[in-house]
N, C-alpha and C positions, 0 to 999 in steps of 0.2 A: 504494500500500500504506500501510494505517495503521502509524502508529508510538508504541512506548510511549512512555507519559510521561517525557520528563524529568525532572522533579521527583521520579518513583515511582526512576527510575534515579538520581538526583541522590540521596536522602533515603535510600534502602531501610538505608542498615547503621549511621542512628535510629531505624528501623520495626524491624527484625529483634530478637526477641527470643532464641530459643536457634536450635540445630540444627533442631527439628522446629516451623518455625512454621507458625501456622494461623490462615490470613487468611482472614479476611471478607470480603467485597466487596457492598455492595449495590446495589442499583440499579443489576447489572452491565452490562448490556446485553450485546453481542458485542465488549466490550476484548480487545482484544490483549495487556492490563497483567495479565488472568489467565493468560496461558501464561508469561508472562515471569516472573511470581511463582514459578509451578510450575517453571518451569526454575533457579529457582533454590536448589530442595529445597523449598519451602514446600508443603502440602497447604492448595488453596483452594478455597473456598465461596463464591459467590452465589448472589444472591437478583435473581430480573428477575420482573415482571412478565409480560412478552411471549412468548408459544410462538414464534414467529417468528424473534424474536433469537435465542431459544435454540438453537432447529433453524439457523438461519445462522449462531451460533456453532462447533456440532459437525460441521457441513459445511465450513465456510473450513477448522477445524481436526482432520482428517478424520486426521491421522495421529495423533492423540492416541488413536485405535480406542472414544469414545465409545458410551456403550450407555443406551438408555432407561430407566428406570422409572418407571411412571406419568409426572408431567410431568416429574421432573428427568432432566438430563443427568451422566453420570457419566463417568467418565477416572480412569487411574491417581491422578494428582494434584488433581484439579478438578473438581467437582461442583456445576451451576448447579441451582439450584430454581425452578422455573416459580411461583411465589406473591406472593399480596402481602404486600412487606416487612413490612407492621404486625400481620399474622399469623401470620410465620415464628416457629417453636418450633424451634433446634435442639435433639439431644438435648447439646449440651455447648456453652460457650461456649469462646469464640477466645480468642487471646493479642493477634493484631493485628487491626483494621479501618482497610483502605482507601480513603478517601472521597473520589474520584476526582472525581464531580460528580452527587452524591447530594442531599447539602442542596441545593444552589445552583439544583437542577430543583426543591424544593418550596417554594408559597408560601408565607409568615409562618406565615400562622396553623395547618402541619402542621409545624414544626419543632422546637416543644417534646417532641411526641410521638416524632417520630422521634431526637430525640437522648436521649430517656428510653429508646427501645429499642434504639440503641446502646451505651449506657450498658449495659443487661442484659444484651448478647451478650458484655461484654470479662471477661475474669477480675482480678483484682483483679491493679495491676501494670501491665495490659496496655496497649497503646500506638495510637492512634490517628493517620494522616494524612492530614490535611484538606484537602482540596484546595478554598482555595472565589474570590469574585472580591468587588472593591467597588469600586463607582461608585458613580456619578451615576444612580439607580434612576428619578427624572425626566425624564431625559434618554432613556434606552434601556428599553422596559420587557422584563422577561425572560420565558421561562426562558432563560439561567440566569440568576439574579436573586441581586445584590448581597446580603452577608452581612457587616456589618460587623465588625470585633473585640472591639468588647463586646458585641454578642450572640452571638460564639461564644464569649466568657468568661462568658456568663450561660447560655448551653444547657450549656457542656460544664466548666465549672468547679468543680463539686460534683462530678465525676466523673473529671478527668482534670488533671495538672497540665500546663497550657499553657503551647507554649515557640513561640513564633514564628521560626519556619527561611528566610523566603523574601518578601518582599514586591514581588517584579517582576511584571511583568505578563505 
């Protein structure tokens, strides 16, 4: 059985902003960090690409009584969107997004666009946690591919103030 992230469990009450948060999650795949969110009041949101993951999400979690429409999957608390990220339009932007291992799956040269469109989903305030890794990108090539600290202070520092919580491995 997978297990949620530590860090999402370690980190979550710097990520939580009020009683009614609303997380983002992109590039969710079938996480387990979405029900765990939802279990803990949060109303959450992804975004996967994949019909597949989807449908293997709403089946593994089969007691959350999800229901189709069109491509998304829906639930009391969590609602994955079968789409691509760079085109989702919610109708309202989030308080949090959790970024589990979103960047760290796109090469270089999609990740000024993808932190521009993170940047648009948060509301002003709002709180981002980045889960990302950094090597020796010579060494191992990815995904998931090395992201160092100044370039997550140059994607996300016009938009978020950056506070480094964790550098273990």
């Amino acid at each position: 059985e997978r297990d949620v992230n530590d860090k999402l469990i370690r980190f979550y009450n710097c990520l939580k902003t009020d009683a009614n948060c609303e997380v983002f999650v992109p590039l969710c795949g079938k996480s387990v960090d979405l029900v765990w969110l939802a279990d803990q009041g949060c109303q959450v949101t992804g975004v996967e690409l994949s019909m597949v993951a989807v449908k293997a999400f709403a089946e593994e979690n089969a007691s959350l009584n999800f229901s189709f429409r069109g491509s998304s999957a829906i639930s009391e608390r969590i609602q994955i969107f079968c789409q691509d990220f760079f085109v989702f339009a919610p109708s309202k932007q989030f308080s949090v997004v959790y970024d589990r291992a979103a960047l760290v799956a796109l090469p270089l040269e999609m990740r000024r666009e993808y932190s521009a469109k993170i940047a648009s989903l948060v509301t002003y305030g709002g709180r981002c946690l980045l889960l990302t890794l950094e090597y020796n990108q010579e060494l191992v090539s990815g995904p998931p591919f090395s992201v160092a600290e100044a370039e997550i202070n140059d994607l996300y520092g016009h938009s978020f103030q950056i506070t480094v919580l964790d550098r273990s491995r």
